[in-house]
C-alpha positions in Angstrom: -21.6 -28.3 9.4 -22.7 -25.6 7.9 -23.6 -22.4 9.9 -26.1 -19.6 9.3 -24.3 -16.3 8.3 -25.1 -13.3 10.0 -26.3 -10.3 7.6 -26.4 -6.7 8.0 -28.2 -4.7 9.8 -27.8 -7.6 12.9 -26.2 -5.8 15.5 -24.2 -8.6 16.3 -21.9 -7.8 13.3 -21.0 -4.2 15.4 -20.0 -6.1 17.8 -15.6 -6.1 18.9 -14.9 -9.6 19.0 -12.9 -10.9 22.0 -9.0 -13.0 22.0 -8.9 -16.4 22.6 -7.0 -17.0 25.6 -6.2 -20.6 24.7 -7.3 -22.5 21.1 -8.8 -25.6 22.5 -10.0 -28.8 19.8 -13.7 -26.7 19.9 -12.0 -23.6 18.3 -10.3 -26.1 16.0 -13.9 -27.7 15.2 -15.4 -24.3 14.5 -13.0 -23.4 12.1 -13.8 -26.7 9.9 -17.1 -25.6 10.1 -16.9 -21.9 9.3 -14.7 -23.4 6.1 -17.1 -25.6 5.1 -19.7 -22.5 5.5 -17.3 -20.5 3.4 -16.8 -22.5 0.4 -20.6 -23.0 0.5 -21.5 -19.6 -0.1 -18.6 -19.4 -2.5 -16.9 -16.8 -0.4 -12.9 -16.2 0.1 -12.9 -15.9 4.0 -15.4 -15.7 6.9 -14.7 -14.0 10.1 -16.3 -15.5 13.5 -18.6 -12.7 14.3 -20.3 -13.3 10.7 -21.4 -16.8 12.3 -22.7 -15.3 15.7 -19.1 -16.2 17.7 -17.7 -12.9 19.0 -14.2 -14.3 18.8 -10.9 -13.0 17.2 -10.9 -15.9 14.6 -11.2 -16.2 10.6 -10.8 -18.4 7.8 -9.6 -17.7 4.3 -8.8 -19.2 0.5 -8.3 -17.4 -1.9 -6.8 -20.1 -3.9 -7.8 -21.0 -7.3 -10.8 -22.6 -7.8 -12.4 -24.9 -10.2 -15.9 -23.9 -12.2 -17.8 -24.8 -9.1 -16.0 -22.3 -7.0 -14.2 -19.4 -8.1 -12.8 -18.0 -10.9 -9.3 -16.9 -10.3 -6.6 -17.9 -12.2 -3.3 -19.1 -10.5 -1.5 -16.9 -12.5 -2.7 -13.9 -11.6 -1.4 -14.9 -7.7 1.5 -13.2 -7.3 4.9 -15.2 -6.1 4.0 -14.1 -2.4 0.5 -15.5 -2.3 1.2 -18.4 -4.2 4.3 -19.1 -1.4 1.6 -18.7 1.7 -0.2 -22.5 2.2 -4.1 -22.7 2.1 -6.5 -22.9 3.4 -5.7 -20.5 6.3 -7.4 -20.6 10.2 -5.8 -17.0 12.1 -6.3 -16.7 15.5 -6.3 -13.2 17.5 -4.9 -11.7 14.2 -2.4 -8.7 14.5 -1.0 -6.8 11.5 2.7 -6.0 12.5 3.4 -4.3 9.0 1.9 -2.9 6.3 2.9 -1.2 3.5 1.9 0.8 0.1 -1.8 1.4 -1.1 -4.0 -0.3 -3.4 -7.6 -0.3 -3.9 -10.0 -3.7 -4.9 -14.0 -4.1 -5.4 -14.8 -6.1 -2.6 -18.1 -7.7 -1.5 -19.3 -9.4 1.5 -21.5 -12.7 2.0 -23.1 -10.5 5.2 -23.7 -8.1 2.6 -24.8 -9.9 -0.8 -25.2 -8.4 -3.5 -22.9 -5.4 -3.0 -19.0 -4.8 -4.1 -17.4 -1.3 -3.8 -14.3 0.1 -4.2 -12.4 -0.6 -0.9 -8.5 1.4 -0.2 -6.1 -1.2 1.9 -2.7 -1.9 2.7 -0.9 -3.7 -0.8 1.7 -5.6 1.7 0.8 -6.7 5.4 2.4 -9.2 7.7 0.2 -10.2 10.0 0.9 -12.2 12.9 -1.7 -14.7 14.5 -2.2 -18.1 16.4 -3.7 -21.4 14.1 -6.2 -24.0 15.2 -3.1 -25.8 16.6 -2.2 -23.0 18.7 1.1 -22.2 17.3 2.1 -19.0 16.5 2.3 -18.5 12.8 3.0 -15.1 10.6 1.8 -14.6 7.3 3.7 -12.7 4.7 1.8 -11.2 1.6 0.2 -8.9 -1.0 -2.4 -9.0 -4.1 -5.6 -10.8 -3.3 -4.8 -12.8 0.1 -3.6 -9.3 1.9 -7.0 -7.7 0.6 -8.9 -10.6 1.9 -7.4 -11.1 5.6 -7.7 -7.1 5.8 -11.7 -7.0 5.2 -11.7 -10.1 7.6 -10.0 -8.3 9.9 -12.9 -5.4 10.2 -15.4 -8.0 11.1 -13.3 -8.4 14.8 -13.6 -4.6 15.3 -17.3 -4.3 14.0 -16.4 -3.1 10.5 -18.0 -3.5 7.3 -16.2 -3.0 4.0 -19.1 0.1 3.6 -17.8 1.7 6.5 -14.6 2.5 4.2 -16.9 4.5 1.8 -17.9 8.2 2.0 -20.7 8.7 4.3 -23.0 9.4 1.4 -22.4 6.3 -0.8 -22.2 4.1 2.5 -25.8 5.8 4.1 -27.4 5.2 0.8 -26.7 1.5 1.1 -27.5 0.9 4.5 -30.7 2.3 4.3 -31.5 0.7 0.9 -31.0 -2.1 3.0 -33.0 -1.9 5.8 -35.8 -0.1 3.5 -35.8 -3.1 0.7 -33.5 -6.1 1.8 -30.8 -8.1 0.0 -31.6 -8.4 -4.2 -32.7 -12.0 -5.3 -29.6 -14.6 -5.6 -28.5 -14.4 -9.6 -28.3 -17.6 -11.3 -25.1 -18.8 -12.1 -25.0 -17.9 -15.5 -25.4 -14.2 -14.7 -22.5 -14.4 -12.2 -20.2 -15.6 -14.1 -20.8 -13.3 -17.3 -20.1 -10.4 -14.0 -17.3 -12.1 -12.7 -14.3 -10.7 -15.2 -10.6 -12.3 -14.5 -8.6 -8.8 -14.7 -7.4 -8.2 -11.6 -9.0 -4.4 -10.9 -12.8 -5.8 -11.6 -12.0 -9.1 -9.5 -14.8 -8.9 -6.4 -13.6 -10.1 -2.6 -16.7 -11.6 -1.5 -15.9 -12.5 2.3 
């Protein structure tokens, strides 16, 4: 099923998300659905809290895609995203190391139509339940460590404009709440935007 996504200004997005004591078959259930939801809007991940569930739980892919999805290639995954299987479910997510600097143009489906320069970890291992319950840890960098990073925010309240000055990220909350969200581009348009070098690639999640 698909599920409405939350969009900025809701004051549900500021909201700290809360652990799951226990994954039961109905966090399992969500997850399908907030996947489906993703692919969809032709995002990468999907926290909870973007779908109205204050829980500690996100999806994410950020695996190749044909010309209906997106357009990464597979070579430009780097051996330890390619070695991490996809589609991933992370439950109460914990990073337990990270490592090194590197900065992406990300985007946000609760935020469409805006990408900006975001500074994250380059390397993370982050620890975290999946919709089975079992604990699992997830070992990488490049595109994937970006990606469960900006998830990651959504559980504390974050948005990837909260990493910008206070200037840049003022002038684009208030453009915001003066004007709204810019029409939907056809598909033409995106993908003339959509370059495959690594440093222009957009997170959209």
């Amino acid at each position: 099923m698909i599920l409405e996504i939350l969009k900025f200004p809701d004051p549900r997005l500021r909201e700290v998300s809360k652990s799951v004591d226990k994954v039961t078959q109905k966090h399992a259930q969500l997850a399908k659905d907030m996947m489906e939801t993703m692919y969809a809007a032709r995002g990468i991940g999907l926290a909870a809290p973007q779908v109205g569930e204050l829980i500690r739980m996100l999806v994410i892919d950020t695996r190749p895609r044909d010309k209906e999805g997106r357009r990464y290639n597979y070579d430009e995954m780097t051996e330890l995203e390619k070695a991490v299987t996809q589609p991933l479910v992370l439950i109460n997510p914990v990073i337990v190391k990270g490592e090194g600097k590197t900065t992406f143009d990300e985007g946000c489906l609760s935020i469409p139509g805006y990408y900006e320069t975001v500074e994250r970890y380059n390397y993370v291992e982050i620890k975290a339940l999946n919709e089975k319950g079992e604990e699992i840890l997830v070992k990488s960098d490049g595109l994937l460590a970006i990606c469960m990073q900006h998830e990651m925010d959504h559980l504390e309240g974050t948005l990837f404009i909260d990493h910008l000055s206070f200037i840049k990220g003022n002038k684009i909350k208030n453009q915001i709440k003066k004007h709204g969200y810019p029409a939907p581009k056809a598909d033409d348009d995106q993908e003339e935007e959509e370059v495959e070098s690594e440093e222009e690639e957009s997170v959209k999640a």
